[in-house]
N, C-alpha and C positions, 0 to 999 in steps of 0.2 A: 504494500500500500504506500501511497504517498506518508511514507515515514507509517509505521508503528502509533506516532501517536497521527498517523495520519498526516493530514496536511498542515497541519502549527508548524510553527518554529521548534495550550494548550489543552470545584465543585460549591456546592451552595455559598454565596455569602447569607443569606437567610432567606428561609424560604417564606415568599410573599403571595399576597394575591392579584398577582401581576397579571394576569392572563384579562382581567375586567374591563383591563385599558386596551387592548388590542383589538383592532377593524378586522374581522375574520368574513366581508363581505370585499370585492371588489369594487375597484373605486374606478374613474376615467382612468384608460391607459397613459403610463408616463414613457416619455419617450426615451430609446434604449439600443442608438443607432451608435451608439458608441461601444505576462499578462500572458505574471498567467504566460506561458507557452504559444511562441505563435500568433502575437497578440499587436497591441497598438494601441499609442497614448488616447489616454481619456481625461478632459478636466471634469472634475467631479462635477461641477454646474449641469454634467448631463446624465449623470447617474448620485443626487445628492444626498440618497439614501442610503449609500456606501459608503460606511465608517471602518477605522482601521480601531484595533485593539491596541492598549500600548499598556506597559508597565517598566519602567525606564530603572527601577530595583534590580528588575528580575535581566531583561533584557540590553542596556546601557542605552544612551541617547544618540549613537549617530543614526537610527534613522525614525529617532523619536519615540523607540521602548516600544514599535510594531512587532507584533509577532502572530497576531491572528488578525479576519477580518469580520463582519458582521454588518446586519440592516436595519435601518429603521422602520418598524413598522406602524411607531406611533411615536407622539415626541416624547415620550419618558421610555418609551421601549426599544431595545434592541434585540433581534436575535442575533445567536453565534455556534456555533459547535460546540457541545459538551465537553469533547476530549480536549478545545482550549482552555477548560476552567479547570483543568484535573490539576493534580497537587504533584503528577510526575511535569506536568509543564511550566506552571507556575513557581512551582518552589515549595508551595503553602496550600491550605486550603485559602480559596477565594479570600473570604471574610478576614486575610493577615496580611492579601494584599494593597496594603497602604494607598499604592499609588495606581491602583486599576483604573483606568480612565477609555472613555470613549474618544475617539477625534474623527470630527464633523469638518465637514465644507473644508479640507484641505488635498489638493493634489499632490502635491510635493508635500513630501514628511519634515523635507529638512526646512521649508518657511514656517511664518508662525502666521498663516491664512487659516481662517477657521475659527473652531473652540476646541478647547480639550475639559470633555465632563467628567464627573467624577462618577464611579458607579455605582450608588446607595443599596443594591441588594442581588442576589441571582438566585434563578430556580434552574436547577439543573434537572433534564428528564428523567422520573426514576427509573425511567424502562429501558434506558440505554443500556447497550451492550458491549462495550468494549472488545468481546470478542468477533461478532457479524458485524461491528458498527451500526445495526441497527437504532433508530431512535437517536441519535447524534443532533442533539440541539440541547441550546440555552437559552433563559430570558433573563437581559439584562435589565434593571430597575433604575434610569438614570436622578442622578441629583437636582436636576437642571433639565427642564423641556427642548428640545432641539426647534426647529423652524420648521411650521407646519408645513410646509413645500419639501421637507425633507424626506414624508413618510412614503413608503408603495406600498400597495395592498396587496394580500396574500390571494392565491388562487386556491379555490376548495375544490373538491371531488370534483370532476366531472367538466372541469374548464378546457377548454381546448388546448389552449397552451403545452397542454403537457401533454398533446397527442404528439406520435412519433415524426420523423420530419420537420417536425416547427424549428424554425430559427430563434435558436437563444442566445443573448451573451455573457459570459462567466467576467466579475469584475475581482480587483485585487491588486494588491501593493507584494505578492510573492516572487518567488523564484522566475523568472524569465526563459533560464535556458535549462531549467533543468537539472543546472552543476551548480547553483550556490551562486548565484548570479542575481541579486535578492534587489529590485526595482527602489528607488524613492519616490518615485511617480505613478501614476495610479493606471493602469493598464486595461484593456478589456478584449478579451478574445469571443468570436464569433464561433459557434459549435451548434448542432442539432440534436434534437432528443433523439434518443436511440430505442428502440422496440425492446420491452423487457425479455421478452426470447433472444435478444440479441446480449444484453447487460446479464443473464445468468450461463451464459455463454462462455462468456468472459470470466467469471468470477464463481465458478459452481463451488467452492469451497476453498479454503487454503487457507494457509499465514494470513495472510491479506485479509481476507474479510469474507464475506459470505453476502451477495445480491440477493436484497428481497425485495420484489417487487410492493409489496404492501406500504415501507416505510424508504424507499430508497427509486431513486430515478437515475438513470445514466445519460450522458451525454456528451459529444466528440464528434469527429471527423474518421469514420472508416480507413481512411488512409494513417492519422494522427495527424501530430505535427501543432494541434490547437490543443489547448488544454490547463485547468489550474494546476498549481503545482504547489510545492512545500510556501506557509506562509498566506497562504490564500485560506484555509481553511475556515468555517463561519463565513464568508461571502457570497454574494448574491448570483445567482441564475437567475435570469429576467426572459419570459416570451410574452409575449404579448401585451408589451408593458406589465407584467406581472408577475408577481415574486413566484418562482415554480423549485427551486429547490436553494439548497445551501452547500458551499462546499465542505465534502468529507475525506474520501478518501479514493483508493486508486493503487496500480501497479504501475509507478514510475511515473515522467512525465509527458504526455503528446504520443504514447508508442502506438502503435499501429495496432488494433488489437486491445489495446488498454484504454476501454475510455473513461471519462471520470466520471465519481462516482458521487451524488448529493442527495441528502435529508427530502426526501420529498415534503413540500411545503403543507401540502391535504393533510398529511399524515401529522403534521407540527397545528394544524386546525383542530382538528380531532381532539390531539389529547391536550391541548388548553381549553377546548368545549369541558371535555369530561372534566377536567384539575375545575372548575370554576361551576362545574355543573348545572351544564348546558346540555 
């Protein structure tokens, strides 16, 4: 997989009832014509729901304590990948991370364009599996409301966006080439959903991880060559202007054959319906 702990560089700060604030209907599509493997600059102004994670403790500040990425789907919420809140990536559990912060409206890591929030709380999925990767999400609880232009809406069961073929683009401040080539700039690669016949294909079991169609969506280029990569992990998959997965995990990066692998977003509807009991 894209690293063991997946795609990070990667558990509760207390568990809230964070799910109450989040839009689990879609909204007007935002546009997403805008690294990740294969990829090409993006300024955030066209993807502004794309926040990087930083903890400048754990991580040092050249390129501002980034190490995961994450979305906004309302201004006090973020999602991100579970396996970036783990205490093998952080150091700690969440809640002793001092300085976990969000950073909003910045393209470049190393300006100081943007905000950098602070994180007041996390619920991490209980039903995550570290071993399938199944269930791989977090909700972060911010201190401070982002800018309502910031949020995208989530896509639920049954949206088209996440039929096979659809054009998506995977965004991220990670690896570039693959070898540790780790962007300041915010990048975004174009990729296509892939037929889950095609994603268990690829991943029918192993070290790597285990493809389930129920809580995991794939997506890539047949050939490779596009794709997240280390560092991108918790960032957005958008089709149809609409949030359709989160990056997780994966065998490598852009290979031909491997495509990547993300939190289906339905599945991240679901179990904040049921946590809030809906």
């Amino acid at each position: 997989m894209r690293c063991r702990i997946a795609r990070a560089l990667a558990r509760p700060l207390v568990l809230a009832a964070v799910a109450t604030a989040i839009p689990l209907v879609s909204a007007a599509p935002v546009a997403a014509d805008s690294i990740v493997v294969g990829g090409f600059p993006v300024d955030v102004s066209e993807s502004p729901w794309t926040v990087a994670l930083s903890s400048r403790d754990r991580f040092g500040g050249t390129r501002a304590g980034q190490f995961c990425g994450g979305v906004a789907v309302s201004p006090t919420i973020v999602l991100t990948a579970a396996h970036c809140l783990s205490e093998e990536v952080l150091g700690a559990p969440p809640n002793r991370a001092r300085d976990l912060k969000v950073i909003e409206g910045r393209t470049d890591l190393l300006s100081d364009r943007g905000q950098e929030v602070l994180v007041r709380g996390a619920w991490v999925n209980p039903d995550y599996d570290p071993s399938s990767n199944a269930g791989d999400f977090a909700v972060l609880r911010l201190a401070a409301p982002l800018p309502q232009g910031s949020v995208i809406a989530m896509a639920a069961a049954g949206d088209p966006a996440y039929r096979p073929g659809a054009s998506a683009t995977v965004y991220g401040w990670g690896d570039v080439t693959g070898g540790g080539d780790y962007a300041h700039s915010l990048r975004g690669a174009r990729v296509n959903v892939l037929a889950d016949a095609r994603c268990e294909e690829a991943y029918p079991g192993s070290a790597d991880g285990t493809y389930q169609a129920d809580t995991m969506l794939c997506a890539g280029r047949e050939e490779g060559g596009r794709d997240a990569c280390q560092g991108d992990s918790g960032g957005p998959l958008v089709a149809h202007g609409r949030l359709i997965g989160l990056v997780s995990w994966g065998s490598g990066c852009g290979r031909a054959g491997s495509p990547g692998v993300y939190t289906r977003v339905s599945d991240v509807v679901r179990a904040l319906n049921e946590a809030r009991g809906g």
